[in-house]
VOGU-3710 file (C-alpha; in Angstrom, 3 decimals, decimal comma):
1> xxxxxxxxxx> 142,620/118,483/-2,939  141,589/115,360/-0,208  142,811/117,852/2,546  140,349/120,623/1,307  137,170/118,269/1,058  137,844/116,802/4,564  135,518/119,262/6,365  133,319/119,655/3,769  132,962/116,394/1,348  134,082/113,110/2,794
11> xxxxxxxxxx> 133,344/111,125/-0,274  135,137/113,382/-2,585  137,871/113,947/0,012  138,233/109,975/-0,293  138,240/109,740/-4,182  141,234/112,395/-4,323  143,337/110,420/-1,888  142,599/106,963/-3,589  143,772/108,964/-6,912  147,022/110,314/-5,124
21> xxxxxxxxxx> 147,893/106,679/-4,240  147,294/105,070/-7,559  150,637/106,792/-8,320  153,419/104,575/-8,171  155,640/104,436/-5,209  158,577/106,481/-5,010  161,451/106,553/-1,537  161,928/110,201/-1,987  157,159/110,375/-1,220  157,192/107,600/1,350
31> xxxxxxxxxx> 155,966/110,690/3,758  153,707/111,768/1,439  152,131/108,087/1,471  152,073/107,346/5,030  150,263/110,637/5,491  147,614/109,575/2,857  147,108/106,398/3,988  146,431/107,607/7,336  144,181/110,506/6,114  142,117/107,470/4,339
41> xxxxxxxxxx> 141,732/105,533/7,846  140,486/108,958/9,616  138,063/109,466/6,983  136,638/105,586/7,194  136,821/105,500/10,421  134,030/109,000/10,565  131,805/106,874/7,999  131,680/104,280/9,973  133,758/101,701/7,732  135,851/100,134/10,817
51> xxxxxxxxxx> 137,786/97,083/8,292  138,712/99,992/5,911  140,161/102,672/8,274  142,227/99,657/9,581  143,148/98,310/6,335  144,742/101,856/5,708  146,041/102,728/8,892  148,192/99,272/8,781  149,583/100,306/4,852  150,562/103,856/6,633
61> xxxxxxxxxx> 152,260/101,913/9,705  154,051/98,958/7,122  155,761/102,366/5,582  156,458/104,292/8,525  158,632/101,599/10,218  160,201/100,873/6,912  161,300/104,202/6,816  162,083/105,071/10,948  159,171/108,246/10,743  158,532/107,929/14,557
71> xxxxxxxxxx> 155,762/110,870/14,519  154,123/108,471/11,706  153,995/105,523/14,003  152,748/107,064/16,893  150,187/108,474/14,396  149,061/105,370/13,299  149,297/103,282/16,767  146,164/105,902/17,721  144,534/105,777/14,123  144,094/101,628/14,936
81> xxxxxxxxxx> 143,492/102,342/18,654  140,365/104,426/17,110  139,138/101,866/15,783  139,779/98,904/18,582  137,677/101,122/20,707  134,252/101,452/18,284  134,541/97,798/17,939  134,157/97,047/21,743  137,959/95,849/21,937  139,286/98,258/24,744
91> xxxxxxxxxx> 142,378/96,354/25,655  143,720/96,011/22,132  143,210/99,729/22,034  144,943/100,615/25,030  147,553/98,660/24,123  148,587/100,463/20,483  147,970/103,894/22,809  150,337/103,148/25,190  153,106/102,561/22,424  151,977/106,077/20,936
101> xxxxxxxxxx> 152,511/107,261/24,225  155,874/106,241/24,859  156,815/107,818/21,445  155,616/111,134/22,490  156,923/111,022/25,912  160,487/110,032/24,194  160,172/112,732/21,840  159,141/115,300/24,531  155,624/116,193/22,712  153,795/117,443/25,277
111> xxxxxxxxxx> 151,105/118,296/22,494  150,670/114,489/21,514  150,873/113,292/24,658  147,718/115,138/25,753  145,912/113,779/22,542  147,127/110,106/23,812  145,553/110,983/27,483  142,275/111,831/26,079  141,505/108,834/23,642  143,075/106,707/27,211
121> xxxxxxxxxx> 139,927/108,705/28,757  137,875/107,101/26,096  138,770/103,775/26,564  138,204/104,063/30,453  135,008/105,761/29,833  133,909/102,754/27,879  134,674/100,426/30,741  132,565/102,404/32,795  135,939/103,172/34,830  134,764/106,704/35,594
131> xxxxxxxxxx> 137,748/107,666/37,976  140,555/106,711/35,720  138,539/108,369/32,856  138,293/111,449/34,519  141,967/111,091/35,643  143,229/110,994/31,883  140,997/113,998/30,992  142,089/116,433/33,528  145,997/115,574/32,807  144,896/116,727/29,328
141> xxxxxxxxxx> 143,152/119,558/30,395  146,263/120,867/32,128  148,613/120,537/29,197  145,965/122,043/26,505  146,245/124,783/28,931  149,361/125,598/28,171  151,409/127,275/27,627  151,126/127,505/24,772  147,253/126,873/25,006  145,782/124,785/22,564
151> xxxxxxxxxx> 142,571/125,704/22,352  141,186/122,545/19,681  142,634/119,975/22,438  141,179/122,055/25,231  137,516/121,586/23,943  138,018/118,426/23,429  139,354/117,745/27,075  136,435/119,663/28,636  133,898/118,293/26,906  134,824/115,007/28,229
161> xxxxxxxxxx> 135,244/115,998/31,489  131,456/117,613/31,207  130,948/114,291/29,986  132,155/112,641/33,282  130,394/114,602/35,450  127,295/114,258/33,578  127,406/110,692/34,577  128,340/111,103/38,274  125,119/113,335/38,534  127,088/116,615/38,654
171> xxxxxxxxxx> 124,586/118,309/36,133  125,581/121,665/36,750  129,399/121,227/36,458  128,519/119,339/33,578  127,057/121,681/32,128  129,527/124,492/32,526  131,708/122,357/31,072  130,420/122,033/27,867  129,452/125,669/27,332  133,084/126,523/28,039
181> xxxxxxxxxx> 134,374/123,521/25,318  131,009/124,873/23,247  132,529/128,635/22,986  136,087/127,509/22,186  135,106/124,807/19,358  132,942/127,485/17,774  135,827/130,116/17,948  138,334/127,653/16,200  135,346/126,500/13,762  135,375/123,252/15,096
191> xxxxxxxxxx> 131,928/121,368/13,923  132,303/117,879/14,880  133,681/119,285/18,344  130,717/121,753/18,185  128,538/118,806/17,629  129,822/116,657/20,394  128,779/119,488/22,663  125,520/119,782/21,092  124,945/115,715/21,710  126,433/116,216/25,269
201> xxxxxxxxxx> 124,240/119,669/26,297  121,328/117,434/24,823  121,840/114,683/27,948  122,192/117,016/30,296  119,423/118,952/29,504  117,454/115,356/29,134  118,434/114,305/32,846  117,107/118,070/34,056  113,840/117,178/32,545  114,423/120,282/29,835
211> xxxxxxxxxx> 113,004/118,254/26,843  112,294/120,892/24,512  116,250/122,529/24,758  117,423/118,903/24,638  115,538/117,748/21,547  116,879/121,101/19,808  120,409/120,677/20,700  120,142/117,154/19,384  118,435/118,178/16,076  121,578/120,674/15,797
221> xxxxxxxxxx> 123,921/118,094/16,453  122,326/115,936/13,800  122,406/118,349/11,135  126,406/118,946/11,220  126,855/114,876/11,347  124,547/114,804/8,262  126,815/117,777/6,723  130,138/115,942/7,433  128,932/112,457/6,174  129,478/111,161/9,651
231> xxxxxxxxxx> 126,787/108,636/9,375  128,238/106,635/12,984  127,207/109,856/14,943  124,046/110,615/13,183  122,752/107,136/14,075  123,773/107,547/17,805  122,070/110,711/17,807  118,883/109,685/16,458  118,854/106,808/18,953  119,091/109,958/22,058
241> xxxxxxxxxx> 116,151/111,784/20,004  114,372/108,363/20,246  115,033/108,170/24,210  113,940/111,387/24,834  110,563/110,896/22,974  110,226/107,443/25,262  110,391/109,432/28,209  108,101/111,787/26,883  105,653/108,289/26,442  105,482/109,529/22,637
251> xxxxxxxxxx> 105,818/106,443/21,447  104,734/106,439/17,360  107,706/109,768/17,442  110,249/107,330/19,482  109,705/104,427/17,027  110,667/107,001/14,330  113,626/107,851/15,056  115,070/104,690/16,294  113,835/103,518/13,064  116,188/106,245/11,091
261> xxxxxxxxxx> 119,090/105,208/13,223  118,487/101,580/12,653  118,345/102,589/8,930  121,577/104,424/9,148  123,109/101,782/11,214  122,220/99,221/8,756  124,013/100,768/5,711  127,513/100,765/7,842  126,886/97,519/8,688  127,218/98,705/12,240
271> xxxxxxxxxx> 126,364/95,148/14,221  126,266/97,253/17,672  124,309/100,981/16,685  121,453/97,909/15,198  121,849/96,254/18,762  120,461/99,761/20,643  118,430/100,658/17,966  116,518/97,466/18,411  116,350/97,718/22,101  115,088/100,876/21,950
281> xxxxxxxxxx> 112,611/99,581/20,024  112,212/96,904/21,643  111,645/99,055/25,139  108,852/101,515/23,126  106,678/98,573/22,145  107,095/97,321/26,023  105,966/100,930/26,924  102,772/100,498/24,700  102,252/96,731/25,925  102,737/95,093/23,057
291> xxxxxxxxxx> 104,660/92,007/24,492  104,631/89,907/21,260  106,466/92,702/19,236  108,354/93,794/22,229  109,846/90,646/22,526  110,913/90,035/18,530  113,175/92,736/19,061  114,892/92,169/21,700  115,625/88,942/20,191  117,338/90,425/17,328
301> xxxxxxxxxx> 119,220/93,406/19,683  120,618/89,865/21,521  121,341/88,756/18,275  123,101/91,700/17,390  124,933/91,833/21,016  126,598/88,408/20,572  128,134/89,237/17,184  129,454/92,023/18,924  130,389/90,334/22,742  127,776/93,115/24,271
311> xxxxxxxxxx> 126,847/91,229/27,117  124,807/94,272/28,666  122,566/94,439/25,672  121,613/91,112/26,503  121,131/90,987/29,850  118,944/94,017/29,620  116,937/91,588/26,789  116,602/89,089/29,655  115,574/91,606/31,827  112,523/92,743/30,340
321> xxxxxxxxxx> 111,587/89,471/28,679  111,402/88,103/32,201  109,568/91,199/33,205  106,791/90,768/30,637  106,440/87,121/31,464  105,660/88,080/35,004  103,482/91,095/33,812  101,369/87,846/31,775  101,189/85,657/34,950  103,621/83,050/33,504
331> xxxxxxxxxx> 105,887/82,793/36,154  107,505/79,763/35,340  108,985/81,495/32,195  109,335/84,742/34,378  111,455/82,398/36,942  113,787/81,082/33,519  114,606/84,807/32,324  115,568/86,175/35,493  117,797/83,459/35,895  119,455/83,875/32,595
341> xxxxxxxxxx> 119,770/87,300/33,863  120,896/86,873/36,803  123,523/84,587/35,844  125,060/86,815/33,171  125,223/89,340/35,267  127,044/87,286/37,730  129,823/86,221/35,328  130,166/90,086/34,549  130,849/90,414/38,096  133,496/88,026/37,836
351> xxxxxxxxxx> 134,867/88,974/34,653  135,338/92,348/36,086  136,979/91,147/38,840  139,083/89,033/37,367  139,998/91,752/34,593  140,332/94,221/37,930  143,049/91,267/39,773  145,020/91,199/36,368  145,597/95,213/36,028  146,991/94,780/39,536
361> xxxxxxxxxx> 149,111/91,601/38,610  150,470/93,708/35,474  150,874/96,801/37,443  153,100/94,711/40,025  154,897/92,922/37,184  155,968/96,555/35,632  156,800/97,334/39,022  158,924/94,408/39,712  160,561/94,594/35,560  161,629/98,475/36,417
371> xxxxxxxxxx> 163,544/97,532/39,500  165,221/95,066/37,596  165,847/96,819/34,657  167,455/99,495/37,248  169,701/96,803/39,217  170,588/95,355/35,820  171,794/99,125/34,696  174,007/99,523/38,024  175,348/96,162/37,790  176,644/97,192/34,559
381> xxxxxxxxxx> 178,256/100,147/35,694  179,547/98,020/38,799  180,976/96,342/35,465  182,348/99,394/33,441  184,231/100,505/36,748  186,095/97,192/37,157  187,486/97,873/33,364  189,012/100,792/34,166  192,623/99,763/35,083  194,395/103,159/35,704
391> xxxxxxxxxx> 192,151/104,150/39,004  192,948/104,022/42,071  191,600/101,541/44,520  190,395/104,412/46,873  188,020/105,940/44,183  187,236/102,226/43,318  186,179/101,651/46,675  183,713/105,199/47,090  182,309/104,150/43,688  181,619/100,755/44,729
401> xxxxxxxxxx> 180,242/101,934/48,441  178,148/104,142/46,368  176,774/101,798/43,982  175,799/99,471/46,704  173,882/102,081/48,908  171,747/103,013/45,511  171,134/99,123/45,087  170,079/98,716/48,997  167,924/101,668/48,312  166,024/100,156/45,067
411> xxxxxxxxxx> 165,955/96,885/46,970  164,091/98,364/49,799  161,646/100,568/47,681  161,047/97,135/45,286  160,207/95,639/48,228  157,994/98,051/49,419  155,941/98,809/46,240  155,762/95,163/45,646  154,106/94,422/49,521  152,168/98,074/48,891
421> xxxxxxxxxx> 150,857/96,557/45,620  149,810/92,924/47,035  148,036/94,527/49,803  145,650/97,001/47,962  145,095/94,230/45,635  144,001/91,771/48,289  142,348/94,462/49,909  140,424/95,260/47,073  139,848/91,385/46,231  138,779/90,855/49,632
431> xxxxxxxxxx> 135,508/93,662/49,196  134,554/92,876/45,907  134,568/89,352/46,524  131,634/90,202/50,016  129,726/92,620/47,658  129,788/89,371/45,036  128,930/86,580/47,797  126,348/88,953/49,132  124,802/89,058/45,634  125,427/85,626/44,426
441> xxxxxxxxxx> 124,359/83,247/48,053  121,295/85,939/48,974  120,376/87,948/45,656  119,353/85,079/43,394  117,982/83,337/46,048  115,573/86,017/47,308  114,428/86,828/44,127  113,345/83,161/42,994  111,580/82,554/46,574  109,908/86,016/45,270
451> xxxxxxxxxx> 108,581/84,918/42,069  107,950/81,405/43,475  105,537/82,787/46,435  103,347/84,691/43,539  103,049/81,808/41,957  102,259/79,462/44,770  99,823/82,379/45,780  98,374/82,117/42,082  98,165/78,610/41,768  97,031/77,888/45,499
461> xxxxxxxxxx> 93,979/79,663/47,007  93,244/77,552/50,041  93,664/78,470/53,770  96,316/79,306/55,782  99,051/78,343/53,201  98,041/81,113/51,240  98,668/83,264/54,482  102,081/81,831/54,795  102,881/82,406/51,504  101,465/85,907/51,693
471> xxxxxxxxxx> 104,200/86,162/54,365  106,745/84,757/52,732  106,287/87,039/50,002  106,556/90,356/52,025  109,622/89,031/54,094  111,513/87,951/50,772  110,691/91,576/49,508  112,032/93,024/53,280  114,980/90,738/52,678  115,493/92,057/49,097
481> xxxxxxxxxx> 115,857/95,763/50,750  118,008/94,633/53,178  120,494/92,811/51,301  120,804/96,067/48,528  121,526/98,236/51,554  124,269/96,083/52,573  125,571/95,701/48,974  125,496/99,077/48,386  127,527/100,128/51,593  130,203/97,131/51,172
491> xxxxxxxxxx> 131,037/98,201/47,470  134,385/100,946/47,107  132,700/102,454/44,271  130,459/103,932/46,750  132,632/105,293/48,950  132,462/109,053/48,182  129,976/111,003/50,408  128,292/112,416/46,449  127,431/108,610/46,162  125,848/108,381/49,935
501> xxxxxxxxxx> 124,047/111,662/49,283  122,863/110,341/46,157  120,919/107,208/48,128  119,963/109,072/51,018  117,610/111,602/48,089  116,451/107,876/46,460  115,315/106,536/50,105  113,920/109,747/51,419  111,809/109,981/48,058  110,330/106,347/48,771
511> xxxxxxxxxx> 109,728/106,790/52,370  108,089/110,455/52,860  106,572/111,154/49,459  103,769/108,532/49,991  103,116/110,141/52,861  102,547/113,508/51,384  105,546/115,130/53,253  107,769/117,477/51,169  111,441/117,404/52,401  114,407/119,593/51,694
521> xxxxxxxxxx> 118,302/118,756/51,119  120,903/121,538/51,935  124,650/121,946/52,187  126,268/119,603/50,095  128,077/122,066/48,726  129,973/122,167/51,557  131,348/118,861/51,605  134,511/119,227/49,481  134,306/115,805/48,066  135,140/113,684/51,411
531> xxxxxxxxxx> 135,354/109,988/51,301  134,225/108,069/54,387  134,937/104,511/54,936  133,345/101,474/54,934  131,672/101,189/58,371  131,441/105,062/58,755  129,292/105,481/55,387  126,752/102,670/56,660  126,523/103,829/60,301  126,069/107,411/59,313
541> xxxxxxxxxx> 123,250/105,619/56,296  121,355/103,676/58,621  120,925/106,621/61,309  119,660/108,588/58,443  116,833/106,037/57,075  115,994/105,166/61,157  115,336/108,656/61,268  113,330/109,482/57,923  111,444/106,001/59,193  110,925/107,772/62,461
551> xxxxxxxxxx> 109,457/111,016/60,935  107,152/109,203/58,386  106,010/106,756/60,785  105,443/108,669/64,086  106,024/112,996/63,560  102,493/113,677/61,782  104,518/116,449/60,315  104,672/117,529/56,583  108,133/118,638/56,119  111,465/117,460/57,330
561> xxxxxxxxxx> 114,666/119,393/56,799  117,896/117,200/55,771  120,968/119,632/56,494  124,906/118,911/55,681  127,765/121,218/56,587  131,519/120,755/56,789  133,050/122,565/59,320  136,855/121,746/58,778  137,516/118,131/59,677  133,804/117,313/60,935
571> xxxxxxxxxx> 130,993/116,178/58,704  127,645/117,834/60,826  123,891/115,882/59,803  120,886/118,280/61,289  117,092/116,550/60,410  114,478/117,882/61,501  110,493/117,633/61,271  107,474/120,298/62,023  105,446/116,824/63,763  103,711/116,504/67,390
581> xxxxxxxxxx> 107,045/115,792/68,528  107,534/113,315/71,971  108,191/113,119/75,929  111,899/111,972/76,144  110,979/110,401/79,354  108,239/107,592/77,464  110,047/107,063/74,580  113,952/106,770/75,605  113,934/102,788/76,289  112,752/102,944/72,199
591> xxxxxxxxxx> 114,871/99,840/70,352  115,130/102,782/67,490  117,171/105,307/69,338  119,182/102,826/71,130  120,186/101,495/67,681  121,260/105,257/66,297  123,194/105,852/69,362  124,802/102,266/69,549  125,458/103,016/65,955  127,142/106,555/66,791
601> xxxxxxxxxx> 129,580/105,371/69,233  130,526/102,655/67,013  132,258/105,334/64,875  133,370/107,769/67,666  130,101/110,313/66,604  128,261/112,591/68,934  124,386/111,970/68,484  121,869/114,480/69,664  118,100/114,079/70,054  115,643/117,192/70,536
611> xxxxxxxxxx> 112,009/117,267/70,749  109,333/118,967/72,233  105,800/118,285/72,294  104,126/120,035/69,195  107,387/121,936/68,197  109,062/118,860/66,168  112,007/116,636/66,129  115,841/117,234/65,592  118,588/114,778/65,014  122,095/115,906/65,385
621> xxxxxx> 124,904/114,166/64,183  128,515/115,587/64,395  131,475/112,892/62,612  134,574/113,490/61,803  136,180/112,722/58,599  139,496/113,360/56,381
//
């Protein structure tokens, strides 16, 4: 009777198991108990009741190891995983998966082990660890394929993969995605798969600006969560109904439905779906410019964050706090809040780094406790052999040639993974720690001799000081840009040419909008996914702003052209403008051209100028890439 109520009736679905265990425990239904108990913890864990589901899911694992019932175990090990993850505890959680993992893999259940991939996916996801997420997802993708094709797991792995791209800007892969998982959740009557999609389809459609289709995918999404007593979901979903309504500016319709998943939040006792839901809030009353209010609730969403450890609902509280203290002229208080800001976000930084430096360490320790696990295995044999009295010394002599050729050879590869292993880790070390220095000796700085120049500028109105702080203020702000650009092209998350595209659309916006030129970007398509490195991505970055600078500043055109192509190894860059043009002859001495072409041959590029009076400019750049 619990199993028939589960889709339809959580509460009642509840009630029945709680009656099925009230019956006193017999050996010969220990099965029949662990599978209750853990059909208890799945339905807790959908109402949101976190202490429950792992109050049951630990009675079902007590049984299961009492009794050997591996499939149990590894059952349960995810059932608490689950839960880890809602609760902001990703490690914990990726620890009980990896011990359901190893089950499956032992007991060759391909099945289970593409379950354990995806919920590994999750916890990535949450850590913002977008490659490893994605990584997880498609090795489930591949085994849901089949065969034999499992068509439940299969929507779930594509919908998470939509949900990957989604957040690397890939709209339209995103969205194919989730149609495909959409179609085969439907077919197999899947609603809280169907309404995952729905939710998912909903920020897509958000981030292309389609309000209307996102608001009604939403509202479906809503009602199926409202049908299936899955009161977590509902609130999360009223929170993206909220969002879209702030970026509509319809603010008394955005206070409504945070308000409803407040509400909701609050009867789950939910510490972090109240923490959004009042910065949501929190952000709407900013929107409307009412500080005062604006203010009390991002106090209580930082209240909320800290019972939680949700540092990123807190610094965004600084954020804006400091923001609205600037917006009042109180700069002094402005001045405190970005500082609290800017030092939590600092020790993020760190703690990231840090957490980053101790997956290497444990991947080299695993490394290092396999190749000894394997000599210790071989050294036994070396052992076994050495019993055995009635061979001859010949064969004891090929066995024991043998044996020590496979130990040189797992010497020699420990060796190597362990130096391959040190290296990429102080490799990586090495460019987080510039990006961080970068940020910590010049970000904080800049920004403070920012806010302190508008006040001195405030406070002090006499001649020239106020000139030289007027020029202190603009070169901070130059410095500022500066300093990001050189951030942004140190850090290896931004080493994939998507990412460089993705800057070169947010700079050309800034620069030739203003100046009422349209611009076009073609071919990136074409570009396979390449990854350049470190000094080719800024080289090939700062050609490309010198030359949008150039056409703003000098063509007197209204549209430039931005063209990519891959033609096999070789990454080809074409801009061009419909300006006045120039004489090669006046202009080639120009500090701005000898920069692009100094910058060229520092990464063995060929760079091309044409121009002819009143028929435009064209830059070509030709670079070649793996």
């Amino acid at each position: 009777m619990g199993e028939l109520n589960e889709k339809t009736n959580a509460q009642k679905a509840i009630s029945y198991y709680q009656q099925a265990l009230a019956f006193p425990f017999r050996m010969e239904y220990s099965m029949e108990f662990v599978q209750t108990y853990n059909s208890l913890g799945e339905l807790y864990h959908i109402l949101g009741k976190y202490d429950s589901s792992q109050l049951m899911h630990q009675q079902a694992l007590g049984i299961a190891q009492k009794f050997n019932y591996e499939n149990e175990i590894a059952e349960t090990y995810q059932g608490i995983a689950l839960n880890f993850m809602l609760q902001s505890k990703p490690d914990s959680a990726r620890a009980y998966l990896q011990q359901a993992l190893a089950t499956w893999i032992r007991l060759e259940d391909r099945l289970k082990q593409a379950g354990v991939y995806v919920n590994l996916g999750n916890v990535f996801l949450n850590k913002a660890n977008y490659t490893e997420a994605l990584n997880y997802f498609i090795k489930a993708e591949k085994i849901y394929e089949g065969p034999p094709k499992d068509s439940h797991g299969l929507s779930k792995a594509l919908s998470n993969i939509g949900n990957i791209e989604t957040i690397l800007g890939n709209d339209d892969q995103a969205l194919d995605y989730t149609q495909r998982a959409m179609e085969l959740s439907k077919e197999i009557g899947n609603d809280l798969s169907v309404a995952y999609c729905h939710r998912l389809m909903g920020r897509i459609l958000r981030k292309k600006t389609s309000f209307d289709k996102a608001m009604s995918a939403y509202r479906e999404a809503v009602k199926i969560y409202q049908m299936r007593g899955d009161k977590r979901n509902e609130s999360e979903t009223y929170q993206s109904i909220g969002n879209i309504y702030y970026d509509l500016r319809q603010s008394k319709n955005a206070l409504a439905e945070y308000d409803k998943s407040l509400q909701i939040a609050r009867s789950i006792e939910d510490p972090l779906l109240m923490g959004y839901a009042f910065s949501g809030i929190g952000f709407t009353w900013y929107q409307l410019k009412e500080f005062n209010t604006a203010i009390a609730y991002f106090d209580s969403s930082m209240i909320k964050a800290k019972e939680v450890g949700n540092r990123y609902l807190i610094m965004d509280a600084f954020q804006v706090i400091s923001n609205i203290h600037e917006e009042r002229g109180h700069f002094h208080e402005a001045l405190k809040f970005h500082k609290f800001y800017s030092d939590l976000k600092d020790s993020i930084v760190r703690e990231e780094n840090r957490q980053g430096a101790e997956e290497m360490e444990a991947k080299y320790q695993n490394v290092k406790k396999q190749t000894e696990i394997e000599l210790l295995k071989k050294d036994q044999q070396l052992k076994n052999v050495s019993l055995q009295q009635n061979r001859t010394t010949q064969t004891a002599m090929v066995v024991a040639f043998v044996l020590l050729l496979i130990i040189g050879v797992l010497a020699f590869n420990r060796h190597r993974l362990i130096h391959r292993a040190k290296r990429l880790m102080e490799i990586e070390r090495m460019r987080n720690e510039i990006a961080r220095d970068l940020h910590d000796d010049m970000g904080s700085t800049l920004s403070s001799i920012h806010i302190i120049s508008q006040l001195a500028l405030k406070e002090n109105q006499a001649e020239p000081s106020t000139k030289y702080f007027q020029r202190i203020s603009e070169n901070s702000a130059k410095m500022m840009e500066s300093m990001s650009d050189m951030v942004w092209s140190i850090s290896p998350d931004n080493d994939s040419l998507q990412k460089m595209l993705s800057k070169m659309k947010e700079f050309s916006a800034e620069i030739l909008e203003p100046k009422n030129m349209s611009y076009r970007f073609q071919g990136e398509e074409t570009l396979n996914g390449a990854v350049l490195d470190l000094a080719s991505r800024k080289n090939v970055f700062l050609i490309f702003k010198e030359s949008i600078n150039n056409a703003a500043k000098y063509s007197e055109g209204s549209f430039v052209d931005i063209h990519f192509s891959q033609v096999a190894t070789d990454l080809l860059l074409t801009i061009s403008d419909n300006g006045k043009g120039f004489d090669h002859t006046r202009v080639q001495n120009g500090n701005g051209l000898k920069n692009m072409k100094a910058r060229a041959m520092e990464i063995n590029a060929q760079l091309n100028l044409e121009s002819t009076l009143g028929q435009g400019t064209v830059l070509k750049l030709k670079l070649s890439i793996t």
